[in-house]
VOGU-3710 file (C-alpha; in Angstrom, 3 decimals, decimal comma):
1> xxxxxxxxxx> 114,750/88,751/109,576  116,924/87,756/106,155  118,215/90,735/104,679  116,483/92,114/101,518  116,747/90,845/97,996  118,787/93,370/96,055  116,789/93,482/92,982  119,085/95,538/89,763  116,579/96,977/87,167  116,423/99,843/84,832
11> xxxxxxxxxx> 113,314/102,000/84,914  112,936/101,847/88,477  109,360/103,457/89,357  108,615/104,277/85,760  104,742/104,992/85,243  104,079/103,739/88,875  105,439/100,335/87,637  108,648/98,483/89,309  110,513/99,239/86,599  109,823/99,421/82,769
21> xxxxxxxxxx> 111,395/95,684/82,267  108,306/93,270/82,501  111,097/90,354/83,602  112,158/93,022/86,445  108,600/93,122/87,525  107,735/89,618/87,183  110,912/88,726/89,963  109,649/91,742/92,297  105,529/90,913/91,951  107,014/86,975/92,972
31> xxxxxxxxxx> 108,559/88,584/95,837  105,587/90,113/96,876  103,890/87,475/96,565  106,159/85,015/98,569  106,931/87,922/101,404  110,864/88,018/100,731  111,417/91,247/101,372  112,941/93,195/99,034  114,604/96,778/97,507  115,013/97,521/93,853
41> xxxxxxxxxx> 117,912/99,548/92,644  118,791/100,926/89,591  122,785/100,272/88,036  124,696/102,813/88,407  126,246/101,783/85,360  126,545/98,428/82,433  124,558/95,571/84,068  126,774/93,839/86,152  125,750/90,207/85,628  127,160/88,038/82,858
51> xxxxxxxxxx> 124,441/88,100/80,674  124,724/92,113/80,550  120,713/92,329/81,054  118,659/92,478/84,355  117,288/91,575/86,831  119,893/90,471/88,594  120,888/90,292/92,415  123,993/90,277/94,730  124,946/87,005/96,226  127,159/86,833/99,094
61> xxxxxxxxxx> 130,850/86,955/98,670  129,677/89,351/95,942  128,311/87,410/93,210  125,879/88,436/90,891  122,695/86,250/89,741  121,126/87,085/86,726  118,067/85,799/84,725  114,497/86,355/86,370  113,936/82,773/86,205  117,110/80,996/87,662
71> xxxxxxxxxx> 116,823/84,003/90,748  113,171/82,212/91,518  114,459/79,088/91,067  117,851/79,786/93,201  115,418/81,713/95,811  112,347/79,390/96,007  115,371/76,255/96,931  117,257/78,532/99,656  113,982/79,498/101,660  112,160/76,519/100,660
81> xxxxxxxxxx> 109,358/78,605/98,697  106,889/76,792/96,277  103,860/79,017/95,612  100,731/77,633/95,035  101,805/74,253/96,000  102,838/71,075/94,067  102,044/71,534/90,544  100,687/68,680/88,822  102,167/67,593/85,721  99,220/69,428/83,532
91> xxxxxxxxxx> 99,710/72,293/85,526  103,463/72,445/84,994  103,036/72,451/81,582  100,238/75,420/81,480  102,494/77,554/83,644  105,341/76,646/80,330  103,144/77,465/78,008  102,258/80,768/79,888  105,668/81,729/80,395  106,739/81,099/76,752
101> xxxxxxxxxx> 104,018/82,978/75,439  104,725/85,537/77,579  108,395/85,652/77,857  109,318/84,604/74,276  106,679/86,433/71,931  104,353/89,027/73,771  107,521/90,323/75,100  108,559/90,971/71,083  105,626/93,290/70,777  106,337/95,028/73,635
111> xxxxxxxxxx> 109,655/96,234/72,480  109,036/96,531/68,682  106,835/99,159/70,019  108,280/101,132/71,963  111,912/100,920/70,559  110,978/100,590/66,751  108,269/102,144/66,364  108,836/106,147/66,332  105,987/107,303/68,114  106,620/104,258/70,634
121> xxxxxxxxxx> 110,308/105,916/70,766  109,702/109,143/71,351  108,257/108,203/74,690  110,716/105,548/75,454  113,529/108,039/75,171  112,877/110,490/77,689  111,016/108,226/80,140  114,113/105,338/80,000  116,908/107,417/80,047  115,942/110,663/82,225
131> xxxxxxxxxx> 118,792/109,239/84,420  121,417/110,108/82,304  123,301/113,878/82,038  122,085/115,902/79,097  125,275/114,974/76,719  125,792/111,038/77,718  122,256/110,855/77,129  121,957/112,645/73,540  125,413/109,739/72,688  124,306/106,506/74,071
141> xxxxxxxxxx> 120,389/106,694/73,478  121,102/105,944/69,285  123,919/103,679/70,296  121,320/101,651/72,654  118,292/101,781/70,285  120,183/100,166/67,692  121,623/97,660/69,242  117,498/96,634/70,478  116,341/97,005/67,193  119,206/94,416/65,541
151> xxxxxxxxxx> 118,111/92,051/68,516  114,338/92,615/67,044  115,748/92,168/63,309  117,484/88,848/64,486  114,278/87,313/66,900  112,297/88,366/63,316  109,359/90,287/64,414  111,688/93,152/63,591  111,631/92,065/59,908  107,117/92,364/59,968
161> xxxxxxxxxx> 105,219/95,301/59,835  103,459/96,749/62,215  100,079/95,656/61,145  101,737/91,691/61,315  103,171/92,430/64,495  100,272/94,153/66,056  98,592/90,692/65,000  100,689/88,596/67,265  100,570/90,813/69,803  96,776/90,600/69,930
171> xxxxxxxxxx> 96,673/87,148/69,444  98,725/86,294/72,241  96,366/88,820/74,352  93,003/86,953/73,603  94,955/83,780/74,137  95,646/84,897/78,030  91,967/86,183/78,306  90,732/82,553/77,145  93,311/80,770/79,641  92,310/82,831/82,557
181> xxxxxxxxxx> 88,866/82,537/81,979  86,066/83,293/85,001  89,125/82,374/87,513  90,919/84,928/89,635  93,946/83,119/88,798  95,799/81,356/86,101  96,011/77,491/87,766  93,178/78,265/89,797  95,044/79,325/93,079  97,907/81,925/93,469
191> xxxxxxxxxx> 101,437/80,745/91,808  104,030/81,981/89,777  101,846/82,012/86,301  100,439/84,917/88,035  103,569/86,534/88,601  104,896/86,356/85,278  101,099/86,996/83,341  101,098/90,285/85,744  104,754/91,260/84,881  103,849/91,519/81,555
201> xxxxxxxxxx> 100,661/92,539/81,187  101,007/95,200/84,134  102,237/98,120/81,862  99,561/98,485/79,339  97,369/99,579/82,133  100,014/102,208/82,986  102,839/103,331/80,620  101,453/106,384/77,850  101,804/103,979/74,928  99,292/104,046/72,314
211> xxxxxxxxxx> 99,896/101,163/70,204  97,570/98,433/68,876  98,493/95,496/71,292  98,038/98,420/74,044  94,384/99,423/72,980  93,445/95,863/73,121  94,708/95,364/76,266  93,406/97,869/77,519  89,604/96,701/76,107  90,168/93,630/77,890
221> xxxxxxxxxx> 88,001/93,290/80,821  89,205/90,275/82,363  92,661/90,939/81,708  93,043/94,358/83,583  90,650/92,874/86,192  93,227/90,296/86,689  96,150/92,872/86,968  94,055/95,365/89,365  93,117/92,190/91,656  96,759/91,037/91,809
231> xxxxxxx> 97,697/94,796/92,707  95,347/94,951/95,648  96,427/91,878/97,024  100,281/92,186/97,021  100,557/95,826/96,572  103,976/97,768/96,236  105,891/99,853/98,205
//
C-alpha cells in the first residue's frame, strides 16, 4: 500500500467539515472518492508552499505541491486515476464551467461573509483561529482579516454591498440546482464536478453562518440532497 497523501489545511475538522477551506475539501472529498488514502494536517505555521495558501502536499525529496487543482492533476497522472471516465468534449467544458463558478465567484461570497461581514466575523474568529495562544491570537487575527478583506476589495465583490453580493451568491446557487437537475450527479456519473460542487457547497449545511447565500442553500432541496448523498457514499474518517 502507497503511503498517504499528506494533505496541509487550516480548519482541520471545523463544524464536522475537513477543514473550513472549500478548496481543502474539494482535494480530500476527490480522495475519497478515488480511494488514495489520505491524512490531513494542519501547518504548524505560514503555509509552506509557494503560493503561501493551501492545500498543499509533501512530495518526496521534500517538495511541496500546492494548488487543489494541479495536486489532482499531478495525482490522477502518477496513479493513473481518471474518475468518471473519458470526458467528452461537452462534458469537459460543463465540469469548467462548474469549477469557475464555483472556484472563482461562489467562493467570493463565501468569504465576504464570513471575513467582512461582522456578524460572519465574529464566528470566523474564534472557530479559525482557536489554535493559536491567547496573545498571538488577539495580534495576528486583525493582521489576517485585513489582508482577506484587501484581497475581497481587489477581486471587487468587496467593493458591493451585501444585498449585491448576497445576489450573486444566490444566483450562482439556483444556477447549480438547475445544472444538477433530477441526476444524482453533475455529468451524470461520479467525477470530479462532484468533488469540487460538494467542496463548496458542503459547509452551508454545517458551519453556524447565517447569511443570505446560507439560508438559500440551505432551502435548497436538491442541493443538500446532493451533498448528504455524496456524504454517505464516500464518507470521512
Amino acid at each position: 500500500m502507497s503511503a498517504p497523501v499528506v494533505v496541509y489545511g487550516f480548519g482541520a475538522s471545523i463544524w464536522g467539515q475537513p477543514s473550513a477551506s472549500p478548496f481543502v475539501n474539494k482535494l480530500v472529498f476527490w480522495l475519497r472518492m478515488v480511494g488514495l488514502p489520505h491524512e490531513l494536517r494542519a501547518p504548524t505555521g505560514p503555509p509552506a508552499s509557494r503560493t503561501g495558501k493551501v492545500p498543499y502536499i509533501d512530495r518526496p525529496g521534500g517538495a511541496v505541491l500546492a494548488d487543489s487543482s494541479v495536486i489532482i492533476d499531478t495525482l490522477s497522472a502518477e496513479h493513473g486515476l481518471e474518475l468518471g471516465g473519458p470526458l467528452s468534449r461537452s462534458e469537459q467544458a460543463r465540469l469548467v464551467a462548474l469549477q469557475r463558478l464555483c472556484e472563482d465567484s461562489l467562493y467570493w461570497t463565501v468569504v465576504y461573509f464570513r471575513w467582512l461581514d461582522d456578524g460572519g466575523w465574529a464566528i470566523t474568529k474564534p472557530a479559525y483561529f482557536a489554535f493559536l495562544p491567547g496573545l498571538a491570537r488577539a495580534l495576528a487575527t486583525p493582521f489576517i482579516r485585513r489582508g482577506v478583506v484587501k484581497s475581497l476589495h481587489g477581486q471587487g465583490l468587496g467593493r458591493r454591498s451585501p444585498a449585491e453580493v448576497a445576489a450573486v451568491g444566490i444566483a450562482n446557487l439556483d444556477a447549480l440546482e438547475a445544472l444538477l437537475g433530477d441526476q444524482d450527479y453533475f455529468l451524470g456519473r461520479p467525477t470530479l464536478a462532484d468533488a469540487i460542487v460538494w467542496g463548496f457547497l458542503a459547509g452551508y449545511y454545517a458551519t453556524p453562518y447565517s447569511d443570505p447565500v446560507t439560508a438559500h442553500a440551505r432551502r435548497s432541496g436538491p442541493l443538500r440532497a446532493f451533498v448528504e448523498r455524496m456524504g454517505a457514499r464516500w464518507p470521512g474518517p
